[in-house]
C-alpha positions as CSV (number, residue, x, y, z in Angstrom):
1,X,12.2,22.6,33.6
2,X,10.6,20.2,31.7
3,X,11.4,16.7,31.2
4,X,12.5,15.7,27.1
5,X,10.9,12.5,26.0
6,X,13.2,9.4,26.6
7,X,13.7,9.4,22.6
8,X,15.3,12.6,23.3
9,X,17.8,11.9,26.0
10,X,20.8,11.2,23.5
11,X,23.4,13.8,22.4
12,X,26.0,13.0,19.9
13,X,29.1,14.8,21.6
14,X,32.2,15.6,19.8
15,X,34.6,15.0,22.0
16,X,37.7,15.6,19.1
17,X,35.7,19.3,18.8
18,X,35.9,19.1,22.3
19,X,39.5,17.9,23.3
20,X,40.9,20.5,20.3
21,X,38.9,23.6,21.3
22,X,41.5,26.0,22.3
23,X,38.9,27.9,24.5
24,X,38.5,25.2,26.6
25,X,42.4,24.1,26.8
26,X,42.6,27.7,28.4
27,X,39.8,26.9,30.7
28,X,40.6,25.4,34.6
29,X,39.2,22.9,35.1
30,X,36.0,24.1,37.3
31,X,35.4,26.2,34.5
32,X,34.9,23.9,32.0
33,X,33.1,21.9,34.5
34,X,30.3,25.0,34.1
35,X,30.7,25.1,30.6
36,X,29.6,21.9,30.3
37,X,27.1,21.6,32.3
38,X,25.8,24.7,30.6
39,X,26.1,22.7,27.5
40,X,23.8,20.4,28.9
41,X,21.3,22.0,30.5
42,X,20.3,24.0,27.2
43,X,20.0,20.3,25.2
44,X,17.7,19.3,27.9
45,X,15.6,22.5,27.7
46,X,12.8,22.2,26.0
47,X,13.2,25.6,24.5
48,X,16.9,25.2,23.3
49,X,17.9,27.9,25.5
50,X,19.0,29.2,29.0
51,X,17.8,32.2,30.9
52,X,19.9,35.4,30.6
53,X,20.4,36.5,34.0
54,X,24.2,35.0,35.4
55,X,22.6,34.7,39.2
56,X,20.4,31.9,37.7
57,X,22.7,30.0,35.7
58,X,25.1,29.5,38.4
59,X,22.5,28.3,41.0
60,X,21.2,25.7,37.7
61,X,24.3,24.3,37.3
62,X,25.3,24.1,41.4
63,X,28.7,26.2,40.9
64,X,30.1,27.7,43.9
65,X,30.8,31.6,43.4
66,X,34.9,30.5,43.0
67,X,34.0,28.4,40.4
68,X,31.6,30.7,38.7
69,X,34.4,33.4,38.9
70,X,36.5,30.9,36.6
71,X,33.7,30.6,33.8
72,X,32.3,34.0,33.9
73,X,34.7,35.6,31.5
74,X,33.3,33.5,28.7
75,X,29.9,33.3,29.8
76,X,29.1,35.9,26.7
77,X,30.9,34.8,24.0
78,X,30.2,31.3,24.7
79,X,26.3,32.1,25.6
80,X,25.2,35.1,23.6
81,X,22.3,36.5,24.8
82,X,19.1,36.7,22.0
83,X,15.4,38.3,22.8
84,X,17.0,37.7,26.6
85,X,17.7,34.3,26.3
86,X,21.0,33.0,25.7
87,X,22.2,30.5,23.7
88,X,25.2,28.4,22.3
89,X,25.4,27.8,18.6
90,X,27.3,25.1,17.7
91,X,24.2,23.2,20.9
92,X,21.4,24.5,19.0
93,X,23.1,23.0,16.1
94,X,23.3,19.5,17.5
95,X,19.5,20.5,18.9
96,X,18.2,20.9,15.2
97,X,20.5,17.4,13.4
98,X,18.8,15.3,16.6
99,X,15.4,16.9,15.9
100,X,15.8,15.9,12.0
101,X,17.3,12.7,13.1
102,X,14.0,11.4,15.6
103,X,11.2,13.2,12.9
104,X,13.3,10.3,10.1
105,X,13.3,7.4,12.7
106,X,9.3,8.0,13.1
107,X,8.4,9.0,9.7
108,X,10.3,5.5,8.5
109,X,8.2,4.0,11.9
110,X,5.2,5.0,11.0
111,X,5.6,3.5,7.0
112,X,6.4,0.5,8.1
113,X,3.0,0.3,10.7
114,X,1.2,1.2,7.4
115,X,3.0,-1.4,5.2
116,X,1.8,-4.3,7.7
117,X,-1.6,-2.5,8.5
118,X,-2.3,-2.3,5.1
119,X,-3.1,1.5,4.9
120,X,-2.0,2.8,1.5
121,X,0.5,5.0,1.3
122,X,1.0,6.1,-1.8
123,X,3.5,3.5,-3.1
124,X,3.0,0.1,-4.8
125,X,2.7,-2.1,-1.7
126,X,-0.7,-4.5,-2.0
127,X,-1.2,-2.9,-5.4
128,X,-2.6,-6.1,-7.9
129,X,-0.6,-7.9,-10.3
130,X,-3.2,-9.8,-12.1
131,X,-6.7,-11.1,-11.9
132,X,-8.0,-11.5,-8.3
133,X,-7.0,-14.8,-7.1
134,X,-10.0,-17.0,-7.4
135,X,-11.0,-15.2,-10.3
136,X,-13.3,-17.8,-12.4
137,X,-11.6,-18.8,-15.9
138,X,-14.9,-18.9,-17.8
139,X,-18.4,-18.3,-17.2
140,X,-20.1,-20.2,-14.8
141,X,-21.7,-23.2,-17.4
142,X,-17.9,-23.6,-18.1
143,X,-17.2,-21.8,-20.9
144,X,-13.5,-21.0,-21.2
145,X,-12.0,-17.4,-21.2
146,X,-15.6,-16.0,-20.5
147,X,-16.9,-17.0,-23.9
148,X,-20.3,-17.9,-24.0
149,X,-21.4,-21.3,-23.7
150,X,-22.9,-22.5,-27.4
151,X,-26.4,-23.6,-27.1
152,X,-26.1,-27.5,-28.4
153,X,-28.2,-27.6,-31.1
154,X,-31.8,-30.1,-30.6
155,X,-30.5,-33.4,-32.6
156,X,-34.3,-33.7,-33.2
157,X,-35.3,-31.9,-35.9
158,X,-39.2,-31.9,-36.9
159,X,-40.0,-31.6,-40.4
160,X,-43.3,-32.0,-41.7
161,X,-44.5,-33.9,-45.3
162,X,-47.7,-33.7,-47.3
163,X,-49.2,-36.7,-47.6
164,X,-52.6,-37.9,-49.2
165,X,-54.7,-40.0,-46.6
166,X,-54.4,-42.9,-48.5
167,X,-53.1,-45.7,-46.3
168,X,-53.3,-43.1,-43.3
169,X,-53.6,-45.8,-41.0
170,X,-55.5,-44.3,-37.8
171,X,-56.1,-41.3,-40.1
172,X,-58.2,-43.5,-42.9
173,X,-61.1,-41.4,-41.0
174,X,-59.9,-37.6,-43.0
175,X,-61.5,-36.1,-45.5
176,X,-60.4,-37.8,-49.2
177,X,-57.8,-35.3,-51.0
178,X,-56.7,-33.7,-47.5
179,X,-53.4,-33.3,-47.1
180,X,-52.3,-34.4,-43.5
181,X,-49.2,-33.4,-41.7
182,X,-47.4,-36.3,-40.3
183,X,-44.2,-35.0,-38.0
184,X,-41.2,-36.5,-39.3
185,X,-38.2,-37.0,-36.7
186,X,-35.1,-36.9,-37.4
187,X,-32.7,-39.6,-36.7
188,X,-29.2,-38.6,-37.7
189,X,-29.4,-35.0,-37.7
190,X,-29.4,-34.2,-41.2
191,X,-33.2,-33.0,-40.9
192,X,-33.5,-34.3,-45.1
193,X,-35.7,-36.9,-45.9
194,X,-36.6,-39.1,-48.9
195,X,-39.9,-38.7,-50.3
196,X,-40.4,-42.2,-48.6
197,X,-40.1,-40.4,-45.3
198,X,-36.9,-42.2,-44.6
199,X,-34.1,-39.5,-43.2
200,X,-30.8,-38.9,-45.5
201,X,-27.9,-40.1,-44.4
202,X,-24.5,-37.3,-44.4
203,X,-22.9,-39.5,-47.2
204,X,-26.3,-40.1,-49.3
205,X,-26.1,-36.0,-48.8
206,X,-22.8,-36.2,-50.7
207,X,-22.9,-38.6,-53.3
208,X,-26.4,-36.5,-53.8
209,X,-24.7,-33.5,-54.5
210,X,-21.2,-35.0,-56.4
């Protein structure tokens, strides 16, 4: 017979069930010696069952043929025999809660190897609450909130005036009645100029316009 895994080598017994069975209270004492032994021998099988021939079960559980005698008359009732294999009920019961009871102890095992691995399982765990951490606040120039950085504006604003070549200065050399451009720069930003070439001023702009 086949060893159970070491996970499987505990067996709740009821010993109240037990002690309060009225079948065993009738029993000697080398028969409920078999019985239990019996009882113990189908838990360990790894089939949940014992073999139906009598011959076999007394040489498995090292009864003498006295004491063998004592159990017999219940061997059947307590063992009935199924597709020639016999079994106890209320065992295969406790069988079936320890079999439910290991699958939960791996099952919650094997979620909590998952929670620390970081395999997903289906469930919230890992899942984000925001932005990722290190997430810029604004565009790399340093806008804020990942609004785009304003081009600043060129302070120096070129506007060009018509002027006669009188008084040109180095351009007394141009054709008489040419107009030549001379580049204006601007100064203050306002980008107007007086027709003496001199740049407006915000608060001439004003009183300009009152």
């Amino acid at each position: 017979m086949a060893r159970k895994k070491p996970e499987e080598h505990f067996m709740k017994f009821y010993f109240v069930r037990w002690l309060m069975s009225e079948t065993v209270q009738a029993m000697s004492f080398a028969a409920r010696g078999v019985y239990w032994e019996l009882l113990v021998r189908q838990y360990a099988s790894n089939t949940g069952d014992l073999p139906e021939d009598p011959a076999i079960l007394r040489r498995m559980v090292g009864a003498d043929l006295k004491e063998w005698r004592a159990f017999e008359p219940y061997l059947n009732a307590l063992f009935p025999i199924e597709s020639h294999r016999r079994r106890n009920y209320f065992m295969s019961e406790v069988i079936a809660k320890n079999q439910a009871r290991l699958e939960s102890i791996k099952s919650a095992s094997l979620q909590g190897v998952q929670v620390r691995q970081g395999v997903p399982d289906g469930t919230p765990h890992g899942a984000p609450h925001g932005q990722p951490y290190g997430n810029p606040n604004g565009n790399p120039d340093g806008a804020p909130n990942g609004q785009p950085k304003r081009k600043e504006k060129n302070n120096i604003n070129t506007n060009y005036n018509l002027v006669g070549n009188a008084g040109a200065g180095n351009n007394s050399n141009a054709e008489p009645g040419k107009a030549i451009a001379k580049k204006r720069v601007s100064t203050t930003g306002t980008g107007v100029f007086w027709p003496d070439g001199r740049e407006k001023t915000l608060e001439e702009i004003r009183l300009a316009h009152r």
